[in-house]
Backbone as JSON Lines, residues from 0, in Angstrom:
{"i":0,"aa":"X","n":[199.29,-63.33,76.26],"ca":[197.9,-63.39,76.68],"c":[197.16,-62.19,76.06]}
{"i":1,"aa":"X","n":[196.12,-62.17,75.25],"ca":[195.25,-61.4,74.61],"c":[194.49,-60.38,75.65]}
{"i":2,"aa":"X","n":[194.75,-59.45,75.55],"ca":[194.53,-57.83,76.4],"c":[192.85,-58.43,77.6]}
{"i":3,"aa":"X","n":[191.56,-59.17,76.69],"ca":[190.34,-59.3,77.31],"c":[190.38,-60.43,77.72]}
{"i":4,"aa":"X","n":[191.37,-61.5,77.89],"ca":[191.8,-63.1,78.99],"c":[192.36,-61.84,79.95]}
{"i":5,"aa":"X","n":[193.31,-61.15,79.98],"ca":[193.95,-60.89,81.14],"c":[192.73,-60.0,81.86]}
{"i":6,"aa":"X","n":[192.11,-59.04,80.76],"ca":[191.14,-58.37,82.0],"c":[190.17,-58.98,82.99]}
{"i":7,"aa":"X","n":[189.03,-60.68,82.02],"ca":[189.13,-61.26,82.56],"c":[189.53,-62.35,83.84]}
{"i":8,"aa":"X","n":[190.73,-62.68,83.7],"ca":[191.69,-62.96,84.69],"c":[191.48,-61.99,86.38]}
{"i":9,"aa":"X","n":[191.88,-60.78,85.7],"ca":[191.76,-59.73,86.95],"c":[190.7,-59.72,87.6]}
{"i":10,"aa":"X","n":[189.56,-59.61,86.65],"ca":[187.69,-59.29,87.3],"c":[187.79,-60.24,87.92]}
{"i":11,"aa":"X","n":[187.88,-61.94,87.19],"ca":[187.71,-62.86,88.07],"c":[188.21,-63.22,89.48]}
{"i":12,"aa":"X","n":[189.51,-62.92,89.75],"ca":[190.17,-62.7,90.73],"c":[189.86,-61.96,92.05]}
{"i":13,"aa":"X","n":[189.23,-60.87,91.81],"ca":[188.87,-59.2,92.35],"c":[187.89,-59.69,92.89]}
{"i":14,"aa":"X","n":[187.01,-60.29,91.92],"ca":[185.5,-61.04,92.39],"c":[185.45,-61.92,93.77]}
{"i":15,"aa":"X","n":[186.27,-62.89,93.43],"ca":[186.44,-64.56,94.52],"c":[187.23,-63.59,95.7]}
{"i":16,"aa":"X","n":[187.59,-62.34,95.6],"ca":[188.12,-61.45,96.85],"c":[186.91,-61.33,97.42]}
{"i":17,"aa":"X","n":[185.74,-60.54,96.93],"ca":[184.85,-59.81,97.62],"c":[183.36,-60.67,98.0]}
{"i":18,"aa":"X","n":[183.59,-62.37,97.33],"ca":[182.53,-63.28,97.91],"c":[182.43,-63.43,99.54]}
{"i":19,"aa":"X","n":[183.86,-63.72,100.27],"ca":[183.24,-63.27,101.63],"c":[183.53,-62.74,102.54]}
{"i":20,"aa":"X","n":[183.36,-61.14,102.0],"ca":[182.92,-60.33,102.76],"c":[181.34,-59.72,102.56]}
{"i":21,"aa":"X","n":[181.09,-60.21,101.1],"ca":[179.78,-60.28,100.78],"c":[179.02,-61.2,101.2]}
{"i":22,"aa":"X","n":[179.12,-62.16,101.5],"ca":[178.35,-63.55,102.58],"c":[178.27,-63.12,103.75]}
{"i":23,"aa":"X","n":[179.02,-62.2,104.52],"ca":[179.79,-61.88,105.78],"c":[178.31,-60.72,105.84]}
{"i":24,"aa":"X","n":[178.21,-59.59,105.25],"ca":[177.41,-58.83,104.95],"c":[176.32,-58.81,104.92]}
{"i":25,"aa":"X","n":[175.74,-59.63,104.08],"ca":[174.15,-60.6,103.63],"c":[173.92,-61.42,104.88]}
{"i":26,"aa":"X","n":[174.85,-61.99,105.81],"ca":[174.64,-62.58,107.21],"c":[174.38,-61.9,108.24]}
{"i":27,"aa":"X","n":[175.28,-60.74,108.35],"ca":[175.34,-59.87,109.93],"c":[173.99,-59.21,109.53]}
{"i":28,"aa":"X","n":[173.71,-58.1,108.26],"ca":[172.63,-57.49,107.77],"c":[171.2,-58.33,108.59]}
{"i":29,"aa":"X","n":[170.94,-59.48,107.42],"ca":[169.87,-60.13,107.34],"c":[169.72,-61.1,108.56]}
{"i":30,"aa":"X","n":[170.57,-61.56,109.25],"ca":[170.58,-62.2,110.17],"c":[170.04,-61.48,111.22]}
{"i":31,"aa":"X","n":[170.87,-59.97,111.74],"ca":[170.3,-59.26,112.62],"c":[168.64,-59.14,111.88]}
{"i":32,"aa":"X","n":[168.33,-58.98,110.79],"ca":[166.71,-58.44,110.76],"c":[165.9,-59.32,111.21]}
{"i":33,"aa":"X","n":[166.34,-60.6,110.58],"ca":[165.6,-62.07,111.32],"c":[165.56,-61.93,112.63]}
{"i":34,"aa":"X","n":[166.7,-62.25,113.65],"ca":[166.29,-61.58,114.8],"c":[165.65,-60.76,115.26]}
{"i":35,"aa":"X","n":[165.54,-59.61,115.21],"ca":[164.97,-58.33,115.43],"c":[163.37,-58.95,115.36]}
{"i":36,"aa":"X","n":[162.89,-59.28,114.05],"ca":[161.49,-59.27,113.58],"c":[161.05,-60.92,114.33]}
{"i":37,"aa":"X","n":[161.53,-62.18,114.83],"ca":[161.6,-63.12,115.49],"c":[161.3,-62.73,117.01]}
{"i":38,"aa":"X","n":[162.08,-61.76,116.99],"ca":[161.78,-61.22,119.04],"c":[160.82,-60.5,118.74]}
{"i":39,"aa":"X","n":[160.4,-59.64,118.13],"ca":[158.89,-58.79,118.22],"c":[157.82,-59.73,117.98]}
{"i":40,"aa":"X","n":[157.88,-60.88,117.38],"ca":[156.83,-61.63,117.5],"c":[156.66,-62.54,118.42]}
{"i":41,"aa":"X","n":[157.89,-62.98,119.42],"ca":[158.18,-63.65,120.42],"c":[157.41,-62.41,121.78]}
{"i":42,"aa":"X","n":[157.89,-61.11,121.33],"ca":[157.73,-60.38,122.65],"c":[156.35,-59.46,122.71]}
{"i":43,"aa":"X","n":[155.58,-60.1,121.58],"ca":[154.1,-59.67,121.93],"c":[153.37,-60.79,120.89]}
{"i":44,"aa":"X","n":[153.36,-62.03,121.31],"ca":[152.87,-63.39,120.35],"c":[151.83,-62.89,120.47]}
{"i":45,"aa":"X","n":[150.95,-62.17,120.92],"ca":[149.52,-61.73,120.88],"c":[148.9,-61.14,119.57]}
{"i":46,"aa":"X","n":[149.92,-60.32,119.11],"ca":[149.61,-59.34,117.38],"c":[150.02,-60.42,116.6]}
{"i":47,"aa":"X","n":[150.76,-61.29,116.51],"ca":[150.82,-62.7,115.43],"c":[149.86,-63.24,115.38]}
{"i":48,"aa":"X","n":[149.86,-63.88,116.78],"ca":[148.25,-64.79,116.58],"c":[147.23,-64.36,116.38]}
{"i":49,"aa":"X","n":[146.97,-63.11,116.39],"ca":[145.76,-62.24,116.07],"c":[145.88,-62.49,114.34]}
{"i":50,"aa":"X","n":[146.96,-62.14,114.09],"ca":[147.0,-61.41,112.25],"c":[146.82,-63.18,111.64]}
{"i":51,"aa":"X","n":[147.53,-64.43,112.48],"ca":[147.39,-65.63,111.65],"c":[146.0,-65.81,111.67]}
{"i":52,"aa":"X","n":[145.15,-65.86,113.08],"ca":[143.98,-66.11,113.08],"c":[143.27,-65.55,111.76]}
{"i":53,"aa":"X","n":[143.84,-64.6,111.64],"ca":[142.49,-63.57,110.5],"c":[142.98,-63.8,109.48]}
{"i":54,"aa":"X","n":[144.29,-64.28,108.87],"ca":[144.91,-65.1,107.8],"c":[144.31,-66.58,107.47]}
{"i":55,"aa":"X","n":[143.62,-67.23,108.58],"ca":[142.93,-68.66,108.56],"c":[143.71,-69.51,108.8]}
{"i":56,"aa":"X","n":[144.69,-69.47,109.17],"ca":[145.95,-70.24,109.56],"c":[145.78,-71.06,110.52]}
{"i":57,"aa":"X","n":[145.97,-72.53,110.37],"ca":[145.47,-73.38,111.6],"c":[147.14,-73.39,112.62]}
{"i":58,"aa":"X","n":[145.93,-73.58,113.92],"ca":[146.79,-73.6,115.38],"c":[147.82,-72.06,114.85]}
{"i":59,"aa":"X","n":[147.1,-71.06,115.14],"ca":[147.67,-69.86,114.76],"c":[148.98,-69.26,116.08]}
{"i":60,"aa":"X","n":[148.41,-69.6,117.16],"ca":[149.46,-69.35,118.62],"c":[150.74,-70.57,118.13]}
{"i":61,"aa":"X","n":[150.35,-71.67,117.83],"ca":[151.58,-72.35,117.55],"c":[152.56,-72.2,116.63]}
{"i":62,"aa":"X","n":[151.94,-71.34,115.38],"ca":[152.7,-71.23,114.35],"c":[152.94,-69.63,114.2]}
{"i":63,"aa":"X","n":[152.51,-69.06,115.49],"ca":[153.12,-67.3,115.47],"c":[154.43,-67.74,116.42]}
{"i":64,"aa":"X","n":[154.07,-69.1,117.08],"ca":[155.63,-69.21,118.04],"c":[157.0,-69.79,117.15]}
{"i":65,"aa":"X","n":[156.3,-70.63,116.41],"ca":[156.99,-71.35,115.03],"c":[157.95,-70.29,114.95]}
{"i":66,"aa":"X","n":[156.86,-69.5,114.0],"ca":[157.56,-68.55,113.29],"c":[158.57,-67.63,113.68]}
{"i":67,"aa":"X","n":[158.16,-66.75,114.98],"ca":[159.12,-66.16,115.92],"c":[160.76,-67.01,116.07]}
{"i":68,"aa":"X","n":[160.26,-67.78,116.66],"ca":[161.4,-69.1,117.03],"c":[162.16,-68.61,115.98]}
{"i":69,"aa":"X","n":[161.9,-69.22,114.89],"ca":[162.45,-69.58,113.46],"c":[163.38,-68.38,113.18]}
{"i":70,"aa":"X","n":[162.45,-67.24,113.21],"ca":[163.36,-66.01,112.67],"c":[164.3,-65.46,113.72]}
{"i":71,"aa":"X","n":[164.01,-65.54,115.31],"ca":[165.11,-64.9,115.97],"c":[165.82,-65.72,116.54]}
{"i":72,"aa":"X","n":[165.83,-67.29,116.52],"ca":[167.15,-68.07,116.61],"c":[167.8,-68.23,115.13]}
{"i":73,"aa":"X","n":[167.17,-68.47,113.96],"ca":[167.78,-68.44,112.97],"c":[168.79,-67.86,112.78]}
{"i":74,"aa":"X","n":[168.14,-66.11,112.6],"ca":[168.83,-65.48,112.7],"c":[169.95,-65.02,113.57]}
{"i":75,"aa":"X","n":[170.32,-65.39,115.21],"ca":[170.82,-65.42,115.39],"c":[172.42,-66.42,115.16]}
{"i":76,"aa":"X","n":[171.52,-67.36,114.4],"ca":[172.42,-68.33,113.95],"c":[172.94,-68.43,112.76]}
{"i":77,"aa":"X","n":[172.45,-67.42,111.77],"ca":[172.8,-66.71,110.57],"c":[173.96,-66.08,111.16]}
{"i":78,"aa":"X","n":[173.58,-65.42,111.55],"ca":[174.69,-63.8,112.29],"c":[176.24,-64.21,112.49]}
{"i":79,"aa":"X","n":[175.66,-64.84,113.15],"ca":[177.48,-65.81,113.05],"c":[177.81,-66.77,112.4]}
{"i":80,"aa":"X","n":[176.93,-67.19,111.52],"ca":[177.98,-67.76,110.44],"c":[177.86,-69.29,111.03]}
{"i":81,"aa":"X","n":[176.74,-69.94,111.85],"ca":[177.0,-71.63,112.35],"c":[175.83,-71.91,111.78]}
{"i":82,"aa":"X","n":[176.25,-73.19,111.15],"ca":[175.19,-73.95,111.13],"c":[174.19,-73.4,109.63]}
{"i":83,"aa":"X","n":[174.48,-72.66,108.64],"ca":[174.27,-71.54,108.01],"c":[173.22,-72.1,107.1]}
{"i":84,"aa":"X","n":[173.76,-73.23,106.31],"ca":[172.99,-73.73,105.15],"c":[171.73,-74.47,105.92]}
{"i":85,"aa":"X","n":[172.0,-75.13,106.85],"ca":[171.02,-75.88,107.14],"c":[169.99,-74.69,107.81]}
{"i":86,"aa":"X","n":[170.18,-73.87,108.57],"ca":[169.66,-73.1,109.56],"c":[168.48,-72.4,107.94]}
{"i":87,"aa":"X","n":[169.29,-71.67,106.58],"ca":[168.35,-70.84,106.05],"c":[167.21,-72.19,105.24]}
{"i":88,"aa":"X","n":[167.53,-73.34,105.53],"ca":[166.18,-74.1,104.89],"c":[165.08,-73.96,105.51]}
{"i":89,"aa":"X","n":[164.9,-73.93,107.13],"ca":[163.59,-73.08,108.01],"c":[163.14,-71.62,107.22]}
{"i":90,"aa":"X","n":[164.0,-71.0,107.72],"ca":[164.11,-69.77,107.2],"c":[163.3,-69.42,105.66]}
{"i":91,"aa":"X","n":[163.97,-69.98,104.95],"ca":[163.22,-70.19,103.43],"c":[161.6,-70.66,103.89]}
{"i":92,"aa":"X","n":[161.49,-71.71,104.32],"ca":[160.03,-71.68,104.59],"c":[159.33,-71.0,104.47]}
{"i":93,"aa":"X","n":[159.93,-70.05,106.09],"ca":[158.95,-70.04,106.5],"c":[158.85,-68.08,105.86]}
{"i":94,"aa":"X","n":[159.41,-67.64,104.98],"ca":[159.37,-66.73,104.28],"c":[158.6,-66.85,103.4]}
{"i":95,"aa":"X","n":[158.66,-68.49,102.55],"ca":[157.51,-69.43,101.3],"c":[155.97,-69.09,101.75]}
{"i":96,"aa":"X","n":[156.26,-69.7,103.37],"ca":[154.6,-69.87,103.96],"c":[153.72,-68.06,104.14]}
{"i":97,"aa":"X","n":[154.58,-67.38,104.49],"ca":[154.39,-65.98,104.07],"c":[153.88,-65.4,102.94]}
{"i":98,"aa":"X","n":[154.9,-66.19,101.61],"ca":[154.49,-65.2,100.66],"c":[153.05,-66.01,100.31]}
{"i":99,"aa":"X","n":[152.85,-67.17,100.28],"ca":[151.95,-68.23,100.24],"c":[150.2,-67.54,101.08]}
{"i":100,"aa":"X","n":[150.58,-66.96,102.16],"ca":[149.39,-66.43,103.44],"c":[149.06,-65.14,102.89]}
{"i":101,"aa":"X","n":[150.07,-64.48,103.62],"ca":[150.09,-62.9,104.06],"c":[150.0,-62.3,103.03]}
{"i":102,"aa":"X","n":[150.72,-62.56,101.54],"ca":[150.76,-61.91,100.52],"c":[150.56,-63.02,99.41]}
{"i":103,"aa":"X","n":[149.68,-63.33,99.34],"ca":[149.27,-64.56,98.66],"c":[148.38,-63.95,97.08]}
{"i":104,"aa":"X","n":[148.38,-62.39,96.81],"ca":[147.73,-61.83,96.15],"c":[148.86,-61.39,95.44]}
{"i":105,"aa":"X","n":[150.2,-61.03,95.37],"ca":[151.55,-60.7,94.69],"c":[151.67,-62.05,94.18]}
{"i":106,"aa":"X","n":[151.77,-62.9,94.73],"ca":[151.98,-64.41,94.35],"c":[151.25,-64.44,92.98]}
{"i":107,"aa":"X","n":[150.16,-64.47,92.89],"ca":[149.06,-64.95,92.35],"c":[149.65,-63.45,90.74]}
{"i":108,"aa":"X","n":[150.01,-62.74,91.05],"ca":[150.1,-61.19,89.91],"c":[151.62,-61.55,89.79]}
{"i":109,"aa":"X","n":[152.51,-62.87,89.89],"ca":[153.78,-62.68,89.99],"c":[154.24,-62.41,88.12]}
{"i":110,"aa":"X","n":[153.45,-62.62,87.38],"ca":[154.17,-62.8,86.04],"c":[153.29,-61.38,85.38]}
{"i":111,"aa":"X","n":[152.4,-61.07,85.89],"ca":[152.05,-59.51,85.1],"c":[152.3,-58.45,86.09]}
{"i":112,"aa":"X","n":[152.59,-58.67,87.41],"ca":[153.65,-57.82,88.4],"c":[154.13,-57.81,89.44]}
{"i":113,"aa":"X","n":[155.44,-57.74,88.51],"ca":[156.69,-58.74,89.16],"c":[156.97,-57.67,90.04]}
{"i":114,"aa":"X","n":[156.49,-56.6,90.07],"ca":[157.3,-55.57,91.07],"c":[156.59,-55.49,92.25]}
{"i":115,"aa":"X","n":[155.32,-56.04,92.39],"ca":[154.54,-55.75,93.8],"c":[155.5,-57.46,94.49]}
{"i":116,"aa":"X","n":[155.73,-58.3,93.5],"ca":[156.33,-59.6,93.91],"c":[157.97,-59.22,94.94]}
{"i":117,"aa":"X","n":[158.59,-58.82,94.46],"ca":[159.67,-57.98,95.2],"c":[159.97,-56.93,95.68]}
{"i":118,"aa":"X","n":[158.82,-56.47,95.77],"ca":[158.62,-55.52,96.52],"c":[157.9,-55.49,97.86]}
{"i":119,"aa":"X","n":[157.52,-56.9,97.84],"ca":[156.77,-57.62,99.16],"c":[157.97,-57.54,100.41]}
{"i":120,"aa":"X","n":[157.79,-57.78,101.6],"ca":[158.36,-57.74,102.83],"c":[159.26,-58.97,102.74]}
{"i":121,"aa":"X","n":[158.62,-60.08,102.41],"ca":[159.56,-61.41,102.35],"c":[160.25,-61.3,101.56]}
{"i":122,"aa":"X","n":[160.15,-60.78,100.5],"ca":[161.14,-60.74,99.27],"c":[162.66,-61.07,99.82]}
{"i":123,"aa":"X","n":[163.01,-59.33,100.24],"ca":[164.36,-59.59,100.82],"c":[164.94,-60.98,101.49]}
{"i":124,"aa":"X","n":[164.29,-61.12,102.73],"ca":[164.13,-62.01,103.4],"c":[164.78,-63.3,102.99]}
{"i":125,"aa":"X","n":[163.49,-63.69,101.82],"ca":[163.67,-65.2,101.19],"c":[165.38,-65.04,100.42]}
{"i":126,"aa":"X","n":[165.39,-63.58,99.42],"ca":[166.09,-63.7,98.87],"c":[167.87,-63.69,99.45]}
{"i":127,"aa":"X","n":[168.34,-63.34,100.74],"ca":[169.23,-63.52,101.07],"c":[169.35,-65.23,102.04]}
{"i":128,"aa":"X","n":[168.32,-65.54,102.41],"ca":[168.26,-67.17,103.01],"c":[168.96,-67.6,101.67]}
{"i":129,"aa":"X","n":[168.27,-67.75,100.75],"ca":[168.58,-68.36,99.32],"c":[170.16,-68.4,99.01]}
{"i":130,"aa":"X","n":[170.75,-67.2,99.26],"ca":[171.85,-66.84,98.67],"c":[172.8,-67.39,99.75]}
{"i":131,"aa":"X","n":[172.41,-67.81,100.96],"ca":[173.15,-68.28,101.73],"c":[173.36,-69.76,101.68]}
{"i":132,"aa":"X","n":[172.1,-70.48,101.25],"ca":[171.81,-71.43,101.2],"c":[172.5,-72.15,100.11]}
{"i":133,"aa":"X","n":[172.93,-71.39,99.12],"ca":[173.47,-71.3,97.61],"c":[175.23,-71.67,98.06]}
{"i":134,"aa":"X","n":[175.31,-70.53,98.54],"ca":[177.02,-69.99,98.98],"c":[177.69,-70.46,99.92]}
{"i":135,"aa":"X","n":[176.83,-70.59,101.05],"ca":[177.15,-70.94,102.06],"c":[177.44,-69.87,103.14]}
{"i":136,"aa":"X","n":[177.77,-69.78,103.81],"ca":[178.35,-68.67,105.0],"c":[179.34,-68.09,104.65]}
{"i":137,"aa":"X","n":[180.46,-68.87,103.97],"ca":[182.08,-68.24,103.39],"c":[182.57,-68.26,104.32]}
{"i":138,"aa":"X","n":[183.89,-67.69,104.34],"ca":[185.3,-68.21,105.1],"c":[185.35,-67.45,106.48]}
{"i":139,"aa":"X","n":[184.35,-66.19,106.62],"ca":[184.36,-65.19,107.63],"c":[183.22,-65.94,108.54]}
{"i":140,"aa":"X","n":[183.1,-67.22,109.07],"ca":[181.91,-67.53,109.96],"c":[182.54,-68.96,110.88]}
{"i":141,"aa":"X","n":[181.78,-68.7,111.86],"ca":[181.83,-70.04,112.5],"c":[182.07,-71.42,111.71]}
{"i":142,"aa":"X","n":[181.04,-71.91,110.94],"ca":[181.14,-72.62,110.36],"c":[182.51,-73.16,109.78]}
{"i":143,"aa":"X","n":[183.19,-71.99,109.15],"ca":[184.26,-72.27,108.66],"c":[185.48,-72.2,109.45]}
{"i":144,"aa":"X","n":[185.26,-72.11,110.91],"ca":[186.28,-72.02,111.69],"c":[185.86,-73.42,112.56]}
{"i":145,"aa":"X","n":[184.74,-73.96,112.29],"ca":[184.57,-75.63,112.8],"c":[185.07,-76.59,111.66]}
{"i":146,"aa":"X","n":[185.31,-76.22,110.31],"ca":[185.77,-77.03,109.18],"c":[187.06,-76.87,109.48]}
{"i":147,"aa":"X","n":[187.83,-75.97,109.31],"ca":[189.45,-75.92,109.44],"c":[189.18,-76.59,111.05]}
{"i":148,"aa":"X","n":[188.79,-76.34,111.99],"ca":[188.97,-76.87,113.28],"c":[189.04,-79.05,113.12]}
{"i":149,"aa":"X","n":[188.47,-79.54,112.09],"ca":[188.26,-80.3,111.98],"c":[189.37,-81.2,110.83]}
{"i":150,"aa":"X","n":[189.84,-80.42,109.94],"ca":[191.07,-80.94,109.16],"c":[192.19,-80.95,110.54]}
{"i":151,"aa":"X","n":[192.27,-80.18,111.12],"ca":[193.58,-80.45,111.8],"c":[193.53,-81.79,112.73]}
């Protein structure tokens, strides 16, 4: 075997080690933030519906509860790993409908600057839903302890 197949070989190997504990990571992390930022809008819906109202956002009390909902059950349902892929398609939303509202002026500068674009609040956000949504939860989650629960 030629010296750069075997190093190959190794990286690749080393890699498919550290996918999930890196899913595992990107879940407990981002999951707890979803939560966190889901209950502050749950536990004073008053500063949401204020900021959607002035965003122009129709039925603004319904969609500051939406939103809350979304991020601190999501995320709680991120966190552990159930329900994972389906749970970050809300999630993605409602991060979309964000960058779409709230920051709808990065949007619009995304190709002459890309850095106010990820450097936005949702950024993160969207970008680990995505990666979950991609990957899945991996072998460290509920999910995957209802799949093996289900071969047997």
């Amino acid at each position: 075997m030629k010296p750069w197949t075997l190093a190959n070989t190794l990286l690749d190997r080393a890699a498919s080690y550290l996918a999930d504990p890196f899913l595992l990571g990107i879940r407990l992390y981002w999951g707890w933030q979803f939560f966190q930022t889901g209950k502050g809008k749950l536990s004073d819906i008053s500063a949401p519906t204020a900021f959607f109202t002035e965003l122009g956002i129709p039925f603004p009390q319904l969609n500051a509860y939406m939103a809350g909902c979304t991020e601190c059950f999501g995320g709680l349902l991120l966190l552990f790993g159930l329900f994972s892929r389906v749970t970050s398609v809300p999630l993605i939303f409602t991060m979309l409908v964000a960058y779409g509202t709230a920051h709808l002026d990065v949007v619009k500068t995304i190709l002459s600057d890309a850095d106010s674009f990820v450097t936005a609040p949702p950024f993160l956000f969207l970008l680990a839903s995505v990666i979950v949504f991609i990957f899945g939860a991996g072998r460290l989650s509920v999910d995957e302890l209802l799949r093996r629960r289900k071969k047997l």
